[in-house]
Each structure stands twice: as C-alpha cells, then as structure tokens.
C-alpha positions in Angstrom: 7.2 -3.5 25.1 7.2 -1.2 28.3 9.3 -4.1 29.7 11.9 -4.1 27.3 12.2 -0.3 27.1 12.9 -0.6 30.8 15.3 -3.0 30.5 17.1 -0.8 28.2 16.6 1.9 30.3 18.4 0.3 33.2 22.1 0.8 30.8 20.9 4.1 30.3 18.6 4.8 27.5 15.8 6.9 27.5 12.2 6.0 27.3 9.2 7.0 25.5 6.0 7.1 27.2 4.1 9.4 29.5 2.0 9.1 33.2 -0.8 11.2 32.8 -1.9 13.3 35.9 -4.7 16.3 34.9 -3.5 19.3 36.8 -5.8 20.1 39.7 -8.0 22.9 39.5 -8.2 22.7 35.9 -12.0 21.4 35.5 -14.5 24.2 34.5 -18.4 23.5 35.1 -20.3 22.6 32.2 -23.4 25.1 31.0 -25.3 22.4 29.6 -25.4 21.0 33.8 -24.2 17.4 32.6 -21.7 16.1 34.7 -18.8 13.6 33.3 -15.5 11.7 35.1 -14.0 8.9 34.5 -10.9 7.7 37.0 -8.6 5.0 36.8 -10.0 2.2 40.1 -6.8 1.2 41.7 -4.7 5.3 41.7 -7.5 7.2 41.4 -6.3 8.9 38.5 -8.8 11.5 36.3 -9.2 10.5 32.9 -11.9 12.1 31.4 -13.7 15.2 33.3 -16.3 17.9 32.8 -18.4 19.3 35.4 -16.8 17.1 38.1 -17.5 19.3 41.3 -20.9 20.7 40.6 -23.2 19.4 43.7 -26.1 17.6 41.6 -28.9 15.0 43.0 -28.0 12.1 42.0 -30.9 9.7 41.8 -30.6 5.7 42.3 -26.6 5.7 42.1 -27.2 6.9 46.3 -27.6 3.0 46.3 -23.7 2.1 46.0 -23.2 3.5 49.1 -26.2 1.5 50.6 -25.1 -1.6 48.8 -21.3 -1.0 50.4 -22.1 -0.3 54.1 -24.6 -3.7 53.8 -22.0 -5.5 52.0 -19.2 -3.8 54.6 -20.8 -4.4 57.5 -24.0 -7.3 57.5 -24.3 -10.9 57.3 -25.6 -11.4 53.9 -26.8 -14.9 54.7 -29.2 -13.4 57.4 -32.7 -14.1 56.9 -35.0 -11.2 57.9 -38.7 -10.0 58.2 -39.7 -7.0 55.8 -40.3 -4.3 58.1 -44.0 -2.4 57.8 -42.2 0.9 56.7 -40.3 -1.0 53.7 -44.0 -2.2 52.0 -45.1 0.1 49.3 -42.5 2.4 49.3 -42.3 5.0 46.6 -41.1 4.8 43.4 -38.9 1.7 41.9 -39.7 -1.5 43.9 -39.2 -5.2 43.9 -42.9 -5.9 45.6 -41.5 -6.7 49.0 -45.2 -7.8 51.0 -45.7 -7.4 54.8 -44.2 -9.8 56.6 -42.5 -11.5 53.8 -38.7 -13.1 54.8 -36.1 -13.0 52.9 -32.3 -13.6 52.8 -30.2 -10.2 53.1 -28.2 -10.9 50.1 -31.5 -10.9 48.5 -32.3 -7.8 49.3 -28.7 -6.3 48.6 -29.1 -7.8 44.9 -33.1 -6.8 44.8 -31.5 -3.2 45.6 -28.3 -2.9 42.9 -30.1 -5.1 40.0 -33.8 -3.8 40.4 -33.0 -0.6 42.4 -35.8 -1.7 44.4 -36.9 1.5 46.7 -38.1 -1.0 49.2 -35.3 -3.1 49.4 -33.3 0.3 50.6 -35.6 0.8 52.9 -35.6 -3.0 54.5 -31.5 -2.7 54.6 -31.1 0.6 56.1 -33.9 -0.7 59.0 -31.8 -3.6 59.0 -28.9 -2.7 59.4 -29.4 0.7 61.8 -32.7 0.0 62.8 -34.2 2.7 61.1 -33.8 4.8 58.2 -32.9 7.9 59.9 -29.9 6.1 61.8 -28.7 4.8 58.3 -28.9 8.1 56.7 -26.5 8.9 59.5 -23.9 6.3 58.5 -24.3 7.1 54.9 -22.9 10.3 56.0 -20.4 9.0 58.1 -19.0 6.7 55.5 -19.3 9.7 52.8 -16.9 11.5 55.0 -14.7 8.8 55.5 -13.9 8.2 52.0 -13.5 11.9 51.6 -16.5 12.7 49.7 -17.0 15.8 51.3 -19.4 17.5 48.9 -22.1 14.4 49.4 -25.1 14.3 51.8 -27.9 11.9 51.6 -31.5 12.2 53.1 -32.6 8.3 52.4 -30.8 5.0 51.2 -32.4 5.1 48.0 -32.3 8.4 45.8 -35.5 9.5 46.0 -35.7 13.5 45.6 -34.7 16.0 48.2 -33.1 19.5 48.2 -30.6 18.1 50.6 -29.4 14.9 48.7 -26.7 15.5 46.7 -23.4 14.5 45.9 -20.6 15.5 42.8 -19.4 13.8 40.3 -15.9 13.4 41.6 -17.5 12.5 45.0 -19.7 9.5 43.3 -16.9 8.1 41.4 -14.6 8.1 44.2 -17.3 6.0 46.3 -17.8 3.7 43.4 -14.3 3.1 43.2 -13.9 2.1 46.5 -17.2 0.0 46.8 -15.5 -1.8 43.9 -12.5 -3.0 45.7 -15.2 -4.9 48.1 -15.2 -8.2 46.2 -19.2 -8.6 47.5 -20.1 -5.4 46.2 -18.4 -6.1 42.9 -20.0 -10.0 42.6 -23.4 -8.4 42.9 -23.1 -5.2 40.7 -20.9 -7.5 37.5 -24.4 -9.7 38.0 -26.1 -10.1 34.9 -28.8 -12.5 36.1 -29.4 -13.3 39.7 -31.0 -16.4 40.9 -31.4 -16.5 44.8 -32.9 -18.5 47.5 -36.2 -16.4 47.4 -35.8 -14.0 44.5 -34.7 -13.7 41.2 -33.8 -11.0 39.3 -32.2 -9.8 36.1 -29.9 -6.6 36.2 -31.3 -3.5 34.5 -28.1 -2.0 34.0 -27.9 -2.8 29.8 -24.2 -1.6 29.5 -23.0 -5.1 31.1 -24.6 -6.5 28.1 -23.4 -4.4 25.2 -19.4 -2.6 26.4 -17.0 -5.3 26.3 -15.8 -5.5 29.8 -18.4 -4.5 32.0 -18.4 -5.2 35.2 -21.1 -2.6 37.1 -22.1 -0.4 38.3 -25.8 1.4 39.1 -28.4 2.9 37.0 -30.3 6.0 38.3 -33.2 8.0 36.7 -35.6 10.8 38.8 -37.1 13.5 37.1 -35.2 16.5 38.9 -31.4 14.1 38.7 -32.5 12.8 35.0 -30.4 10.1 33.7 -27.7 8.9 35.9 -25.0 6.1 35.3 -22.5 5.0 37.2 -20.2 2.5 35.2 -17.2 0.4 35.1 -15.4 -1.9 32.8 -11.9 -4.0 33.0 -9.4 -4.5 30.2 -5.8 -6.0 30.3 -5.1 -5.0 34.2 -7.2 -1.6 33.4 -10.5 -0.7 35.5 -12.1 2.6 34.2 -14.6 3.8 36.7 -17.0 6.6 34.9 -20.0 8.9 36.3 -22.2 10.4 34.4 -25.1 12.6 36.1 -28.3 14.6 34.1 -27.6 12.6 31.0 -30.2 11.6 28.5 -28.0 9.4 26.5 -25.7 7.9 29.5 -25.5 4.3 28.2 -24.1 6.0 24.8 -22.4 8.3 26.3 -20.5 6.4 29.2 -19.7 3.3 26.9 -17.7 6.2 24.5 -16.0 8.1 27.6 -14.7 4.2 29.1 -13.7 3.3 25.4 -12.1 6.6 25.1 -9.6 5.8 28.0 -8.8 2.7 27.1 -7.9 4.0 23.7 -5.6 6.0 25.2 -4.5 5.1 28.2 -2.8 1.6 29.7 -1.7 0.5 32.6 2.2 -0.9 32.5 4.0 -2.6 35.7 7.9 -2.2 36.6 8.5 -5.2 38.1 10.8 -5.4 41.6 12.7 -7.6 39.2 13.9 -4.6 37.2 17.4 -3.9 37.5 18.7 -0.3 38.1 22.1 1.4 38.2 23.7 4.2 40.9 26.7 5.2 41.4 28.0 1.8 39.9 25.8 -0.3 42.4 22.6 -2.0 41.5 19.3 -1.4 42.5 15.4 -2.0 42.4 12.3 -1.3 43.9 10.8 -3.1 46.8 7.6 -4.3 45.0 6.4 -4.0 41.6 4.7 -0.7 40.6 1.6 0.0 38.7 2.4 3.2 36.0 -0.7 4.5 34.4 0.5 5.3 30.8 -0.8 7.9 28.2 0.0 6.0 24.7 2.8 7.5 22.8 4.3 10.1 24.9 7.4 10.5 26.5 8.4 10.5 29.9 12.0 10.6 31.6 13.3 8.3 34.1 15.9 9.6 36.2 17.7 7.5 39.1 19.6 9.5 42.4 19.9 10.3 45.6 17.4 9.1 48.2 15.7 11.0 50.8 15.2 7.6 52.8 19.4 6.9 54.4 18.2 3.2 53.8 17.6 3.4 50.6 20.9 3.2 47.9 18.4 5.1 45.4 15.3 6.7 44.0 13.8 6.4 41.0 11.5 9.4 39.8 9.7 9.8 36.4 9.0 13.0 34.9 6.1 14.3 32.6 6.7 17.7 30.7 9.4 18.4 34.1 6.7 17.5 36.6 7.2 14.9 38.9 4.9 12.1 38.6 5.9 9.4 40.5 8.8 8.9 42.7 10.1 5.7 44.5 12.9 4.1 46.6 15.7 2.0 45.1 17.4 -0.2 47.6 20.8 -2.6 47.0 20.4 -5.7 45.7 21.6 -8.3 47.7 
C-alpha cells in the first residue's frame, strides 16, 4: 500500500500517513517511580515513554553493557581459568568453582541467560584484568554511546548509591548492543548448549510475545523488577525498558504490542520515481520511514541545499519537518 501511494504520489497526489517523532522535552517523571520507553532499534525513535530520564539503579540489565564490550572486544572461543575473586560471588551465580576453565563464550551466555554474578566478575577480570579497570570501560563505553546519565560501580548490578543509569540511557545501550550480531545470537537464546555449560535463558518473554528476540532480566530489592526487552515484526524492532516494575513481563509484552499496533515501518525505495521542475528524480538509497497508522503526512519535492543534487524531498507532520532528503537526476 505505502508503495503504491507513492507511486501516485510521484504525478502529484497527496498521501496519507504520518512519521511520528515525540517532541523533545515533553516526558514528565512518573510519581509512582516506574520508568517506561520503548524506541524503534534502527532510528532511535520514542514510542512509548514515561519516566524516561529519572536516574534509577538498574539491577542485572548493567549486564548488556558487560555482555557488549566482551562481545565487542574478546575472543569468545578463548578458554580461560576462573579467577579466585570470581568464586562465590554474591547474589545470582552459575557456580563457577576455583580453578575451573571454561570457554569465554561460555561465560558471556552463563552471564545474559543465568545472569550469573560470577560470570561478570570472571569477564570483567578477563577482559581488563580486574574489575575495577572494567568498571572503567563500562564508563567509557557509556559515554561513548551518549548515555550520559549512566555510571556503573561493577559488571553485574549489584547495589550501590553510585550505579545508576535512565531509562532512555538503557534503551539506547540496548539498542546498540543489538546491532552486534554476537550480542543478539546470545540474548534471542532460548536454550544454550556449550562446550562446558549449558543453560536455559530465564528471560520467559522469548517464550510467550511473538517475536522476541532479548534482551535481560534484572531484579534487586532497592532496582525491583527490571526488563529490558525486544521483539521483531515485519522489518519492525521495538526495543522497551522498563525499570521498578512488579509486573514487567505483563507490562513490557503490552507496551511492544502497543507499538506495533500502531506503528510500522514502510521503505521508499531508490527505485521511486520523482518529479522537479519537469526532470526526474530519486533518492540515492532506499529510506526507512517509521509510520504512525492512519495519519497524514505531506510530501513536498524542491529546491536542494546540496548544488549536486536536482532535488529534495521533505515530509511534513502537522507542518513539522520530519525527514528531509536529496533527490538527484536520473540518468
């Protein structure tokens, strides 16, 4: 359908749909101290928001950015010796026992399926050679992806006044971790069979929301229930956080469902034919649009800003710009 209307659009018809942006600054804190955001993966586009800049601890999600930087950075097929410090380690574990080996792609799916405490600790030694100088990278790579309201004290989530992050910050990380196609085989795991350990993935929404595909439960008594989640539909990734919710399996399989119900993601293809001043045109590549289902939007084709380009094509929403791109002469 979006392909014929721009077909017809390209004589000079009008369409009807709608890009949805939200307006920035438009996002009011909850009272109830939930947070809630859900973003479309490949623009980054808010959905679904409540809460979204509050700084909140947020458990055993910390371990996306652990599971990234291994996954970014180490040889998974490395086989290692389980350092002294990484034995016993507080809270959720997968047993790791003094001087046990073990493959680090083990230990990367011990960590994102189990959220194995210990398994943090044994990658962050690892991979920095101690915890401490991984902490430090966390923080790096936090500030490289712009997630400027998160600091982390350890790999794993365990409880401290200065480990925190927001929701829009976690999201953000999780969409990015999700573009690595090692972090995404090991989160989408339902049940992982390795070359020393096996393990079956706690996160339940992979079995019940129809596309599922990650990402990372989380659960401490001062973050309470945490979920981090994401789920694909027809060329449609919904990314959604959730932080200090009791019911976050309920709750993030209706915000993901929610956003598919509304939203789709159409393409105008470089193979789309447009018209100015009496000369064809059309973009150099094709062009993911994010749609809101129903509306109406306005195309409008004039004068470039590039001298290269014959062109530009910019679509309006409610006489806001919200997307704008060259048109160049077809040969």
């Amino acid at each position: 359908m979006f392909k014929k209307f721009l077909k017809v659009f390209a004589i000079g018809i009008c369409l009807a749909l709608i890009i949805s942006v939200p307006a920035a600054g438009t996002v009011k804190a909850s009272a109830d101290g939930v947070a809630e955001i859900a973003m479309e993966l490949e623009s980054g586009n808010i959905l679904h928001a409540k809460n979204i800049d509050s700084k909140m601890p947020m458990a055993s999600t910390t371990k996306i950015m652990t599971a990234l930087i291994v996954a970014e950075e180490c040889d998974l097929s490395e086989v290692i010796t389980v350092p002294d410090i990484a034995v016993g380690v507080e809270g959720s574990s997968i047993y790791l026992k003094k001087g046990e080996q073990l493959s680090v792609k083990d230990l990367l799916y011990g960590l994102m399926l189990r959220s194995g405490n210990d398994a943090a600790c044994a990658l962050a030694v690892h991979h920095s050679g101690s915890v401490e100088k991984f902490v430090d990278r966390m923080n790096e790579r936090a500030k490289e992806l712009g997630a400027d309201n998160t600091h982390c004290k350890n790999p794993s989530g365990l409880p401290d006044d200065e480990h925190y992050t927001t929701a829009r910050d976690l999201c953000n990380i999780a969409r990015h971790a999700m573009k690595n196609q090692t972090f995404k085989e090991v989160v989408s795991t339902r049940s992982y069979r390795g070359d020393f350990r096996h393990f079956l993935n706690k996160n339940k929404l992979l079995n019940s929301l129809d596309g599922a595909n990650g990402v990372k439960t989380g659960y401490t008594k001062k973050a309470g229930r945490c979920l981090v989640s994401s789920a694909e539909r027809e060329n449609m990734d919904v990314v959604c956080v959730v932080l200090n919710c009791y019911d976050m399996y309920e709750k993030s399989a209706a915000i993901i469902n929610g956003c598919f119900a509304k939203y789709s993601v159409e393409t105008i293809s470089s193979d789309t034919v447009f018209e100015y001043n009496g000369r064809q045109c059309a973009l150099e590549g094709d062009c993911r649009i994010l749609v809101e289902k129903g509306k109406d939007i306005k195309f409008i084709v004039c004068a470039p800003d590039d001298g290269n380009a014959l062109a530009k094509l910019e679509i309006y929403c409610e006489n806001n710009l919200i997307f704008s791109r060259n048109l160049y002469t077809i040969n």
